[in-house]
Structure formats: C-alpha cells, structure tokens
C-alpha positions in Angstrom: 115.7 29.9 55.0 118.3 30.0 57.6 120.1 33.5 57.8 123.3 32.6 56.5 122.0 31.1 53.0 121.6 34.1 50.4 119.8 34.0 46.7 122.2 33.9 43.9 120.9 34.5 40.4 123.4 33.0 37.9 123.2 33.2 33.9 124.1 29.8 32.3 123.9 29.0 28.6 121.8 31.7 28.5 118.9 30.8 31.1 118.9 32.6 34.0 118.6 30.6 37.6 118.2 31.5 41.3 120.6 29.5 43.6 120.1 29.3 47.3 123.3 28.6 49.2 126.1 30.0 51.5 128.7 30.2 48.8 130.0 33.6 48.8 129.6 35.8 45.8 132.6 35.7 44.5 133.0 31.6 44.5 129.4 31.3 42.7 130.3 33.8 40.1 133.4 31.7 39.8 131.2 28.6 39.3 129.4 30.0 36.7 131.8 31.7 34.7 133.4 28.0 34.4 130.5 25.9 33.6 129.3 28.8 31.0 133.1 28.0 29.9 133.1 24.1 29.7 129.3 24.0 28.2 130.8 26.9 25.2 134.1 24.0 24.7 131.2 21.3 24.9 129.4 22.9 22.0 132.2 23.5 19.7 133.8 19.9 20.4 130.4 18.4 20.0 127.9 20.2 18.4 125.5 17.8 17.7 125.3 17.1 21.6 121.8 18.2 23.1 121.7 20.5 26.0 120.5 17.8 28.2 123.7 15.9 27.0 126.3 18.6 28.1 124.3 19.0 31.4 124.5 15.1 32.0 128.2 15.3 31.0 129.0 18.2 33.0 126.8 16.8 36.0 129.0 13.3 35.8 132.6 15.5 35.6 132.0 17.2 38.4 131.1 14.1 40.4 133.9 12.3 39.4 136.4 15.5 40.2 134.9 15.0 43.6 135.1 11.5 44.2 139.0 12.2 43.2 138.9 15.0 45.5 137.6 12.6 48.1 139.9 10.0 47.5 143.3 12.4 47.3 141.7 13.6 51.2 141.5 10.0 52.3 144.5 9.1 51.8 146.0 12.3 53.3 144.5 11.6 56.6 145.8 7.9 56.4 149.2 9.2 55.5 149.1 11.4 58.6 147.4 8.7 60.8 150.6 6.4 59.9 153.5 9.5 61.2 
C-alpha cells in the first residue's frame, strides 16, 4: 500500500466495510452518509426490492452521473478549444 492511500471503515445499510483509497475523510464520510441516504429512499419507494437490487441500482446511477459528468467536461474543453 502506497503511503498516501489510508483505510476507511464506512457503515452502509448496516454492514460495516474497510475502504482503501486517498479520499480524504471528510469526502468518504460524505459518500456514505449519501448512499446510506439513497439506499433508506430506495427502501421506502420500493420495498419489495432486494438488497442486491438497490446495490445494482445504485451501482448503475452512479455510473451514469459520471458518464454525464464526463460528457458535460468534454464538451467544456471543446468549447474552450473553439475561443
């Protein structure tokens, strides 16, 4: 482990994980105070979803907030490149 990575231990839906990163504490409490938050409004919206099925669902909206992300930076830089 590289000296700039640090162990995290993070408490989601009630399970308790160790995450290895370079994150600061502060952004991976952040993290987890909103997924805890988005898998609680899962639950009531859709309780008869399985864990396994808000993980999946969670999993796919964060990769499609970054491929937004991604996209919105894209054309930034070609906006720019065109000045």
């Amino acid at each position: 482990m590289t000296a700039n990575k640090r162990r995290f231990k993070a408490e989601i839906d009630g399970h308790t994980y160790t995450i290895i990163g370079t994150a600061s504490d502060r952004h991976m409490q952040t993290v987890t105070r909103m997924m805890n938050e988005q898998i609680t409004q899962l639950k009531k919206l859709a309780p008869d979803m399985s864990d396994t099925e808000i993980a999946t669902l969670l999993a796919f909206n964060a990769i499609s907030d970054q491929v937004d992300k991604q996209a919105e930076l894209l054309k930034m830089q070609t906006d720019d490149a065109d000045k």
